[in-house]
C-alpha angles and dihedrals in degrees: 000000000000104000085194084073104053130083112248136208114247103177098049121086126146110201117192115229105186149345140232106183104294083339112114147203128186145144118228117195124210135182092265099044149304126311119200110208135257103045148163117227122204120223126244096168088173094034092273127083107228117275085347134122120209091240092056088048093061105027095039107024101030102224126177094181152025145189134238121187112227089205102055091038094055089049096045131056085349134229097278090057097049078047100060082050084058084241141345088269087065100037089053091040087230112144091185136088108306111203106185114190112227095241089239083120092056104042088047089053088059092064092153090053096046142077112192118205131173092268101049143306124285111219141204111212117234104217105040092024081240120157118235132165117213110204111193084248084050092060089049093056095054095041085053091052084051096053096222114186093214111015126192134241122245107253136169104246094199107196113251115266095054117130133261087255100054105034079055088054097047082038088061096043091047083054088052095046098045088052081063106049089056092056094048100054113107110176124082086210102066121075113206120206117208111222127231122222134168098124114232098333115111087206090056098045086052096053094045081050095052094047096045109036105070086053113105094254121154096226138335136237134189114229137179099068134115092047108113104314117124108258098244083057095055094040079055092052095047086042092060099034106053092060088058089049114090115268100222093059135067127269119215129183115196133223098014135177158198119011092255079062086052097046090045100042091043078058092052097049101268111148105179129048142182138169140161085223113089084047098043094039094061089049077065103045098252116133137200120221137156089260093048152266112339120203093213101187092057116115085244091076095046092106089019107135093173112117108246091258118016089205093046124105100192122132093250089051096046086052117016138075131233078230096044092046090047089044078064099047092055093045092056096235135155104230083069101063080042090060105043100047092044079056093051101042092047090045093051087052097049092048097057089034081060095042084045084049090042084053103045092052101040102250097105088128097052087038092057092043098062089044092073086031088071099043087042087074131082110270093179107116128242123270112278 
């Protein structure tokens, strides 16, 4: 490929600041704002993060960036209708970084809906039952409209299971697509990140590695993880890939995870996270804290006046109950699925933001120590 030929980014750097072992900390920089690694991303797959404002977002979370999804966009509301906004920043009334995932995740998971060619992959749509055909060039078009600050690469996600030959196969015509994507970008101020696949195998990360990294992305990410696989494989798997990534640019790992994924992967040189769990999980009453994962609904937290995490200074922890929050939940209310998310996104942030301090001043071990010290302990209440 002639680099002279493609179209660069000229706002987006990452700069890394200091090292713990394979521990990182950085700053990348993006045409709408700074971004200080690692970090957690929430997820606004349809330009909203669930239950969340975008106020909330910044003021009470915390947050320094969020995803879009360029599948279910195009879809709703549609492209002429982000348009008319003048982007997806100013539709969703964000200012911040905008990463917006290439959908390549979500029309591969509808593998009874797709046919996938050499030149792209022909859709059903889930919703209407329309047919559509996303090109990689296709996926760059929509992402620009968007005006994502980091877009994604159109890859082939194969489900774990699938055999050498066919994920080599996949492996080679993610590498096709993703060379196309590069050639088809035509705005400086989006950055575009390629995508690493080769499921678990050392042998076949190193080769998509090989094949992907001298090529002028802005950034890479490993995907096809966290879809099946037990979680000591995928930690292996992110143990023996991040070193072959380039180090002056940012890691991301998609689609994770828990904060012990966090902890573990932050250990093992990831730099960018994101993951539906902490949102969808507090639609279901299950909370994140520092002790652990509290079923809030159960009977246990009925007298409970405990805030939901003792160390949290989130806004639902500085003023609400476990009992009250339950008392929501019951009720069926909204503010219930509010507070809790508000809880879990703010949790997750400040979890990465720690593990970010413990880095920069040499302490990542201990930091992750104490981690596992503190859910280690009981977090049932005392009898009533």
């Amino acid at each position: 490929m002639k680099t002279s030929e493609l179209v660069e980014c000229d706002v987006f750097s990452f700069t890394e600041e200091a090292t713990d072992g394979a521990a990182r900390a950085g700053r990348i920089q993006t045409a709408h704002g700074e971004i200080k690694t690692p970090i957690f991303m929430p997820v606004g797959t349809l330009g909203t993060v669930k239950a969340m404002r975008p106020d909330q977002l910044v003021e009470e979370v915390q947050a320094q960036i969020v995803l879009g999804n360029t599948y279910h966009l195009y879809l709703r509301p549609g492209l002429e209708v982000i348009e008319l906004h003048g982007g997806l920043h100013q539709m969703m009334n964000w200012d911040r970084p905008i990463l917006t995932d290439s959908g390549g995740y979500q029309v591969f998971s509808l593998k009874d809906l797709r046919k996938i060619r050499e030149d792209g992959v022909e859709f059903q749509d889930h919703i209407s039952g329309s047919r559509h055909f996303f090109t990689p060039e296709k996926v760059i078009e929509i992402q620009e409209v968007l005006g994502s600050d980091i877009m994604m690469a159109f890859d082939e996600c194969p489900p774990s299971g699938v055999s050498e030959e066919y994920m080599r196969e996949s492996m080679a015509r993610t590498t096709r697509w993703e060379t196309r994507c590069l050639q088809a970008r035509t705005r400086p101020d989006c950055a575009l990140f390629g995508i690493l696949q080769g499921g678990i195998r050392e042998d076949l990360r190193r080769e998509h590695v090989d094949a992907l990294c001298p090529l002028p992305f802005d950034g890479f990410a490993i995907g096809g993880l966290s879809v099946g696989e037990e979680s000591q494989a995928m930690y292996d798997t992110v143990e023996f890939t991040a070193p072959l990534m380039p180090d002056d640019k940012p890691r991301y790992l998609m689609g994770v995870g828990t904060p012990e994924d966090l902890v573990e992967c932050i250990a093992r040189g990831i730099d960018m996270f994101d993951c539906v769990l902490p949102t969808r999980n507090a639609r279901n009453g299950q909370c994140f804290t520092s002790e652990g994962v509290l079923k809030i609904r159960n009977a246990t937290f009925a007298k409970d006046l405990r805030p939901v995490d003792p160390n949290c200074d989130c806004y639902t922890c500085q003023n609400f109950t476990r009992a009250y929050l339950r008392h929501l939940y019951k009720s069926r209310e909204i503010l219930a699925s509010q507070l809790a998310t508000l809880h879990n996104l703010r949790y997750f942030l400040h979890l990465v933001t720690e593990a970010r301090e413990a880095i920069l001043n040499g302490r990542f071990e201990a930091f992750r120590k104490n981690f596992y010290a503190a859910r280690n302990e009981s977090a049932s209440p005392p009898r009533p």
